[in-house]
N, C-alpha and C positions, 0 to 999 in steps of 0.2 A: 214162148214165154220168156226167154233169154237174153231176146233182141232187147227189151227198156228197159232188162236193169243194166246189161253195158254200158249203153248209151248215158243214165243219170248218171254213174261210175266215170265215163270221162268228164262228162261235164265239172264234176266235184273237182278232179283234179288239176281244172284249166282252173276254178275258181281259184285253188289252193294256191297254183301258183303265180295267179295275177295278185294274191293280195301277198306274196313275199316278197314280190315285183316292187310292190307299192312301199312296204318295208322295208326297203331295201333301201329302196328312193327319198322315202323318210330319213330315213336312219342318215343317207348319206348326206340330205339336206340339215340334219341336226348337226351332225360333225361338221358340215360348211359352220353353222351359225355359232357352233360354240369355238372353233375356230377364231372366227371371225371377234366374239366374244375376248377370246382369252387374246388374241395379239391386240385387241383395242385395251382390253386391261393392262397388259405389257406395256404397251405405248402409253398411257396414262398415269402410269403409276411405277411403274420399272424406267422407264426411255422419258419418261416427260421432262423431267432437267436438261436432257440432253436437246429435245427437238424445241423446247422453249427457246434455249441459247443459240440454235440455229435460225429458229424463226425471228427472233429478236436482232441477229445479227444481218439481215436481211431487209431488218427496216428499221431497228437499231442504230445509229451512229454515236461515234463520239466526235465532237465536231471541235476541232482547235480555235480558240480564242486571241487572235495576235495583240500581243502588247503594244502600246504605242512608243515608239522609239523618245527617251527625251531629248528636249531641244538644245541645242548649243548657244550661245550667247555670247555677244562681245560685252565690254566691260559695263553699258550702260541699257544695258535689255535690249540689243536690237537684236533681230533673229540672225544669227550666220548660217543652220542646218535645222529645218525643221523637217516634219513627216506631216506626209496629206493620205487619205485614204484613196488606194483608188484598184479598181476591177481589174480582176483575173479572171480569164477562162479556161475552165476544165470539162473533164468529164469519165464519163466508164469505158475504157480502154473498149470491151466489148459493144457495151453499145453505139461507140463512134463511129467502131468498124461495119457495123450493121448499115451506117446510116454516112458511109466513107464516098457516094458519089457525090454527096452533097458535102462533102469537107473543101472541095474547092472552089465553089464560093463563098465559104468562110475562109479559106488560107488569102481570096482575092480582096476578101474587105479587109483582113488584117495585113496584107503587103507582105506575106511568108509564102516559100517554096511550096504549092501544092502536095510536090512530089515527097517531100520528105516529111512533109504533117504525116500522108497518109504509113510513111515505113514507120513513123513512129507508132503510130496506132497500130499497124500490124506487132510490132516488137510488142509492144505494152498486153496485149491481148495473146499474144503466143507466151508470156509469162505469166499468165492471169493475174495481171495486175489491176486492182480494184479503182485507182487514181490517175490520170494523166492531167496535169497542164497542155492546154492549146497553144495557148500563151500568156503573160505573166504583162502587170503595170501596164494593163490596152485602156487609153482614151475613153471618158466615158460617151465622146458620141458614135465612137467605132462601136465598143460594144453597144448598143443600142441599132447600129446597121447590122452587126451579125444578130443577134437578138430578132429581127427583124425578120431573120430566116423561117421562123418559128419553129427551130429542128428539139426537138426534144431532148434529144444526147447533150447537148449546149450545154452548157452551167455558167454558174458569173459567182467570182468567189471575190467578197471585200480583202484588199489586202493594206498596208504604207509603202510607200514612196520617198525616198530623202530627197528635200529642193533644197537649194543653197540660194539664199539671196544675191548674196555676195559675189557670185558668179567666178570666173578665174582671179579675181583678186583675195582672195583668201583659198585659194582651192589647194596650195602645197602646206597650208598650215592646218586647216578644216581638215582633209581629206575625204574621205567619199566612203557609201556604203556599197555591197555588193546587190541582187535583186531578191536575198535573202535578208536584205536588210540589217547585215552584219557589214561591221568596220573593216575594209578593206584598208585604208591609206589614212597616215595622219593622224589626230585628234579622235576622229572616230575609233579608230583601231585602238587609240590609247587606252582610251575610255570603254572600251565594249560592252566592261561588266557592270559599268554604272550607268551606260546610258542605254543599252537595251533591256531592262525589264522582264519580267517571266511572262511567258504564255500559258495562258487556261487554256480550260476546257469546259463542254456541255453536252449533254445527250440530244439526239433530235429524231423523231420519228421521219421514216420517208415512205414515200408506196412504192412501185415497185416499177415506177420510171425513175427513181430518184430521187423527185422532188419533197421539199420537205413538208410535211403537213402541219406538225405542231413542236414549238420547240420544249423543253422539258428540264428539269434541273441541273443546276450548275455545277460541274464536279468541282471544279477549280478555278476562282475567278483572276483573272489577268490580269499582272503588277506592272504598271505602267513605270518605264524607264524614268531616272530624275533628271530635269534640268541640271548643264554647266554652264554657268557664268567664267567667259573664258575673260583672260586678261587685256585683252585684245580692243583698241581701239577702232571701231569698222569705218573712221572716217580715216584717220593716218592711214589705215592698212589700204584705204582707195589711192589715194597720196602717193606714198609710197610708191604701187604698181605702177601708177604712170608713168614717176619722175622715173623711174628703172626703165620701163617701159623704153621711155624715149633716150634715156641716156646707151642703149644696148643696141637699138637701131639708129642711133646718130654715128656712135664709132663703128659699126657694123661688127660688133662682138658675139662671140660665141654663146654667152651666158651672163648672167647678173645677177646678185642675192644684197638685199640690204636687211637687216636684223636692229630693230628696234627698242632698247631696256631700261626700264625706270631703273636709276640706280639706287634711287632709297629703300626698293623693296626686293628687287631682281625680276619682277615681274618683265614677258616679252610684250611691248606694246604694235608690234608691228613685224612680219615677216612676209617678204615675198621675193620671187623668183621669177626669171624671165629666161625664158621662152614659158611660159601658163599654159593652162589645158581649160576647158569648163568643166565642170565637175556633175554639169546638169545635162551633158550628153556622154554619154557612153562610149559614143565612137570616137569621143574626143579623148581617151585615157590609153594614148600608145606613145607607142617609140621613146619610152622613157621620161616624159615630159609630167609625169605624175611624182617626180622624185624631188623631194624638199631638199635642196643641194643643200639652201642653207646647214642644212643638219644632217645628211648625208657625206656632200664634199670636200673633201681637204685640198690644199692646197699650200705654195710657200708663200708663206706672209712679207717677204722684203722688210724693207725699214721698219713697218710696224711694228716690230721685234723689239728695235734700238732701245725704247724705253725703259725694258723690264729687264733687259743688259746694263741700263743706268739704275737702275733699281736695284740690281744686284751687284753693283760697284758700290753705291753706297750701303747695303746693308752690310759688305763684306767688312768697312773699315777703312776699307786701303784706299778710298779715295773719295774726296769732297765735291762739291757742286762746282766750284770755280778751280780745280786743280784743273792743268792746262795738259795737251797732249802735240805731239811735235805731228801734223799729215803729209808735209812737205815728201818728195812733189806729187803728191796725191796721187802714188800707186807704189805695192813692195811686194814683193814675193814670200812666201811661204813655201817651203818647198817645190813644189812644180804647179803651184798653186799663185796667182795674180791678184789682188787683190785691189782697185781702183776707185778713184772716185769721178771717174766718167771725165775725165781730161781735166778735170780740175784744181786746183791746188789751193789749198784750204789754209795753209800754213800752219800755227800754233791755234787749238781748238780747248775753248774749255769746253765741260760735259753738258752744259746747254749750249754753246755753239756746236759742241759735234751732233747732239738730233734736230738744231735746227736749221743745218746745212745740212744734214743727212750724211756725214762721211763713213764712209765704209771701212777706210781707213782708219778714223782716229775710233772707233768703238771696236774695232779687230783689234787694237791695240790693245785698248780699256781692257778686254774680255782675254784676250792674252796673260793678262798680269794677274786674271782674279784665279782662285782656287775652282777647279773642277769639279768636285762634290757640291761646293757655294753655292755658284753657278746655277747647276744644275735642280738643286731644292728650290731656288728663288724660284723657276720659270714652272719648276712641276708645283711650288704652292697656288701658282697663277690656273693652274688647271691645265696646263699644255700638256697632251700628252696621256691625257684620262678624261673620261667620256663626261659631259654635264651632269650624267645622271638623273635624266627628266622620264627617262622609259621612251621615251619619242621614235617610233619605228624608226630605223636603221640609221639611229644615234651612233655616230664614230668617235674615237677617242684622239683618232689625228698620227703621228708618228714624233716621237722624242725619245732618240735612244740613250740609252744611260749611260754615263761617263766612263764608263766603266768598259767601254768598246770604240767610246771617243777616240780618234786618230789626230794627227798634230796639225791637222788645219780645220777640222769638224767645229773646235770650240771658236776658232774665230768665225767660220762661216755662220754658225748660227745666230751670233750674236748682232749680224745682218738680214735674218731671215731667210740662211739657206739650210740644208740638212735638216729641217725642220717642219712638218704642215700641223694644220689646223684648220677647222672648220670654223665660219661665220659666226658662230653661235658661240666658237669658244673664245673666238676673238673679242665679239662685243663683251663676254663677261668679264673678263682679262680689262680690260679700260674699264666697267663699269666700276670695278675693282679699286682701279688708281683713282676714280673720279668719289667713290665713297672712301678718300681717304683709307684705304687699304684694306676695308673689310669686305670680305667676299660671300655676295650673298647664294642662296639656292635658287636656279633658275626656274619659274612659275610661266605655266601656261593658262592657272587658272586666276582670276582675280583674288587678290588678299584683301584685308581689312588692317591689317598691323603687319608690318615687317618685319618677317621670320631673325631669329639670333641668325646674325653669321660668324666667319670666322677670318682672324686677323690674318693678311698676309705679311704685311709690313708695317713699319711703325707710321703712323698718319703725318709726322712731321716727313719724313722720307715722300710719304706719295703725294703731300704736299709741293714738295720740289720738283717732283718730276712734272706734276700738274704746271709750275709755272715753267718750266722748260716748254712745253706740249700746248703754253698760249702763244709762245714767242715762234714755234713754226706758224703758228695761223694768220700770226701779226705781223712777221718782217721772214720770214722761212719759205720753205716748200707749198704749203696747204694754204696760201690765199686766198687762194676759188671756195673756202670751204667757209668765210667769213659770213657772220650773221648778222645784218646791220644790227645795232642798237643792244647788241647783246655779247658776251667775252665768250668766246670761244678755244679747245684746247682740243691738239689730234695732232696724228699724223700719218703723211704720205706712206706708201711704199709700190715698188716696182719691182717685179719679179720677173726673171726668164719661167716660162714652161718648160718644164723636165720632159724629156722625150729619151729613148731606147737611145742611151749610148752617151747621154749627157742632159744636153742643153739646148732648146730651141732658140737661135738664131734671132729671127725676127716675130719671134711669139711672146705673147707677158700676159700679166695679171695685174691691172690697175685694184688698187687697194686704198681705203681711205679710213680709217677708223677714230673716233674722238668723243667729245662730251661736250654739255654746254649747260646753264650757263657756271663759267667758271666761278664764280663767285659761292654759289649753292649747288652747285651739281645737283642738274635732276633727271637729264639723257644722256643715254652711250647710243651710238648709233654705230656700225660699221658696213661699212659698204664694198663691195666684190664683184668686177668686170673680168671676165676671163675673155682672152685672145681677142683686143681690139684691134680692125684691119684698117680704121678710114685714118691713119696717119699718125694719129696723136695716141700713145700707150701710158702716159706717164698717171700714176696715183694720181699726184694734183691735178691731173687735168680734168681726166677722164673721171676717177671716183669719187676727188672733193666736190665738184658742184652737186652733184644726188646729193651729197651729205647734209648741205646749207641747204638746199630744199624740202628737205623730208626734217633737218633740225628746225628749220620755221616754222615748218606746219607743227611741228610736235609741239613747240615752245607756245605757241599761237594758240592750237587748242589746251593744253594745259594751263591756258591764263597764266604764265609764267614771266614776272617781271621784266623788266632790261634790265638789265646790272651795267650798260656801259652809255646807260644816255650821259651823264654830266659831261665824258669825255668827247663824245659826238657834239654836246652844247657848244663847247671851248674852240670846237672848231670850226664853227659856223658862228660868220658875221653876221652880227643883229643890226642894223641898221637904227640911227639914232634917231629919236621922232625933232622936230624941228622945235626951239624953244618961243615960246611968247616973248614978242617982237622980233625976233630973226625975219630977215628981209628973203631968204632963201626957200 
């Protein structure tokens, strides 16, 4: 009778504890779900700002808006430097690399190193870097062969391009931007702040190849840079280059700058240099040849000097336009020091025959007699000696040291343009100077409307004088070659040795030509600058006066600028007499 109640006895006890089993298994499933409950609560309501901003960043972007660079301009709206929009390719460092056996046929349709596309990719992706450029301003029918890949990693980013119309004939005055589209060189550089503009911004949805799905609002919309209207004539400045051009490879010379200046305003109407670069190839921007010598190089001016030693003779007092000076026999020493007028003998010189026979001699003399301090004021109000002040990258101020360290043959030497450099730019202002009757204006790279106050150097009867001194070298002097038919002309030569370690170059020079036209109204300075001509002929008049008459025609020509010397051209041509009614003849 024992045996079934046992037996229901276990039975009870399995049931008991298959349903603690079950409890147990509940229980632990409820703790999963409230679990599960309370970190999704967490997550929602504690963590959700946090995974929002991550999920957001993820397909999120803020996407930069490039300003358009503005436009450069020569004086009459043509374009010198504008921007074109054109493709960049990038992508996600990691996904490139994902998809890097196939980056070399993309490095082959772009014309890049395979091998170092791919270490870029690896570098960029061992930094977790979220951007890479593939390459930067590609061709849009390239990017459409890579494109063509159909690689997903690919991106194609709009970006500008600076072109120069203009090509190497304005390229040392223009200068160039870099592929960030910042001013590297020149005008551009000048101008950075006014002609690059702000870049925006906008937000843009992406999935999670990258591509954008929808764009979305504007944080900051993009202030496009302003147009300059430069001073600049873009037909002279063609002009110019060639007549340099060819005047540089005719003497087989080192170098050439010619610097072009209305003198009623100071505006620069023309600058170039030779040896040029293009500014529209990249490869083309070495070995120096990007450098505005005009306005970087100094150099010794020779005779060109002479004037503003006559300038500074008469403002001292001590001596008049027709006071005479003894050259004979056109050479005298100064201490260990020789001072010549190249085998010539000049005899007795008034102060227009000594700048229009160019005596070395009889203005060593002049400049001997004047006061040092005098002296010295006259040629630094001329600007010799301190920078134009235009901001122009790597503007020099030249070398003039002050009398005040002057030695006893310094003041004669300079008063022929030795111990003394300057740059093209400060030359031509220096004459535009004399040519506006002695007010010396601010040197403008941009076009003016009204001509800035300037400031008096001299008294205008004085630079009067020297002006007719400066037509008599063009007329019966040195500078013949620099004659402009039908028009008066006023300049002058000069020739200089090259300074070399230890002196003086032998058989090296500097042809220099500088002047104004027409004398009557002055309205160009022009000065011109041949460094180390080798085909035989060195001499200023030879070599740097004719560029001068070429580049003053064209200037004179486009500026519709009158003749001032036809009636005297008339008087010398025979008119032929018409035969009278009945003359048998």
């Amino acid at each position: 009778m024992r045996a079934p109640i046992k037996k229901a006895s276990t039975q009870g006890t399995e049931l008991s504890n298959w349903s603690r089993r079950r409890g147990l298994v509940m229980l632990c499933f409820f703790g999963m779900a409230m679990t599960l409950v309370a970190r999704t609560a967490y997550l929602q309501v504690v963590e959700r700002d946090f995974y929002l901003s991550q999920g957001q960043a993820r397909q999120l972007r803020t996407v930069p808006i490039p300003a358009n660079r503005g436009d450069l301009l020569d004086r009459s709206g043509d374009p010198l430097a504008i921007s074109t929009p054109i493709p960049s390719l990038w992508g996600v460092p990691k996904d490139l690399f994902a998809s890097r056996d196939e980056m070399h046929k993309v490095a082959s349709a772009l014309q890049i190193d395979a091998g170092t596309l791919v270490k870029r990719i690896d570098q960029a992706t061992k930094r977790g870097s979220e951007f890479i450029y593939i390459k930067r301003h590609v061709l849009p029918e390239t990017v459409d062969e890579v494109l063509a890949l159909k690689l997903k990693a690919v991106k194609v980013q709009q970006e500008y391009r600076r072109y120069y119309p203009s090509g190497s004939a304005a390229a040392h005055l223009v200068g160039f931007t870099g592929i960030d589209d910042k001013g590297r060189e020149g005008l551009e550089m000048a101008y950075e702040n006014y002609l690059a503009g702000e870049s925006g911004s906008r937000r843009v949805v992406r999935d999670r190849t990258g591509r954008e799905i929808t764009g979305m609002d504007i944080i900051k919309p993009a202030i496009p840079g302003q147009d300059l209207r430069l001073s600049i004539d873009r037909q002279l400045q063609y002009f110019a280059n060639r007549a340099l051009e060819t005047a540089v490879t005719e003497a087989e010379a080192e170098s050439g700058s010619v610097v072009v200046m209305d003198t009623r305003t100071g505006e620069i109407m023309a600058m170039v240099n030779y040896p040029t670069y293009n500014p529209n190839d990249t490869s083309d921007r070495t070995g120096g040849r990007q450098r505005n010598r005009a306005v970087t190089d100094v150099f010794e001016p020779g005779s060109t000097m002479k004037p503003f030693t006559v300038a500074a003779a008469l403002d001292s007092g001590k001596f008049k336009a027709d006071d005479i000076v003894f050259t004979s026999p056109g050479h005298y020493t100064i201490g260990r020091y020789e001072i010549t007028d190249d085998g010539k003998d000049h005899g007795w010189l008034d102060l227009r025959g000594i700048v229009t026979k160019s005596s070395n001699v009889g203005i060593s003399k002049v400049a001997r007699d004047l006061d040092e301090e005098q002296m010295w004021s006259v040629f630094d109000s001329f600007g010799f000696g301190t920078p134009p002040g235009t901001e122009f990258p790597g503007e020099v101020a030249g070398f003039f040291n002050h009398p005040a360290v002057w030695n006893h043959t310094e003041q004669a030497t300079i008063s022929y343009g030795y111990g003394i450099s300057v740059s093209a730019v400060q030359l031509v202002r220096a004459y535009a100077t004399l040519a506006n009757d002695g007010v010396m204006l601010p040197v403008s790279y941009l076009a003016i409307d009204e001509a800035p106050p300037g400031r008096r150097v001299v008294d205008a009867s004085l630079a009067r004088e020297v002006q007719g001194m400066l037509e008599s070298v063009v007329t019966i002097g040195t500078g013949k070659l620099a004659q402009v038919p039908g028009y008066r002309v006023a300049g002058k030569t000069g020739t200089s040795h090259r300074s070399q370690e230890g002196g003086y170059a032998e058989n090296r020079y500097i042809a220099v030509f500088a002047g104004f036209a027409p004398v009557s109204d002055p309205r160009y300075a022009i000065a011109v600058v041949v460094k180390d001509p080798k085909a035989g002929k060195h001499f200023g008049g030879v070599v740097a006066a004719p560029v001068f008459a070429k580049v003053m025609s064209q200037a004179l020509r486009l500026g519709a600028i009158e003749p001032d010397d036809i009636d005297d051209r008339r008087a010398k041509v025979e008119i032929p007499l018409l035969p009278r009614e009945g003359d048998s003849s």
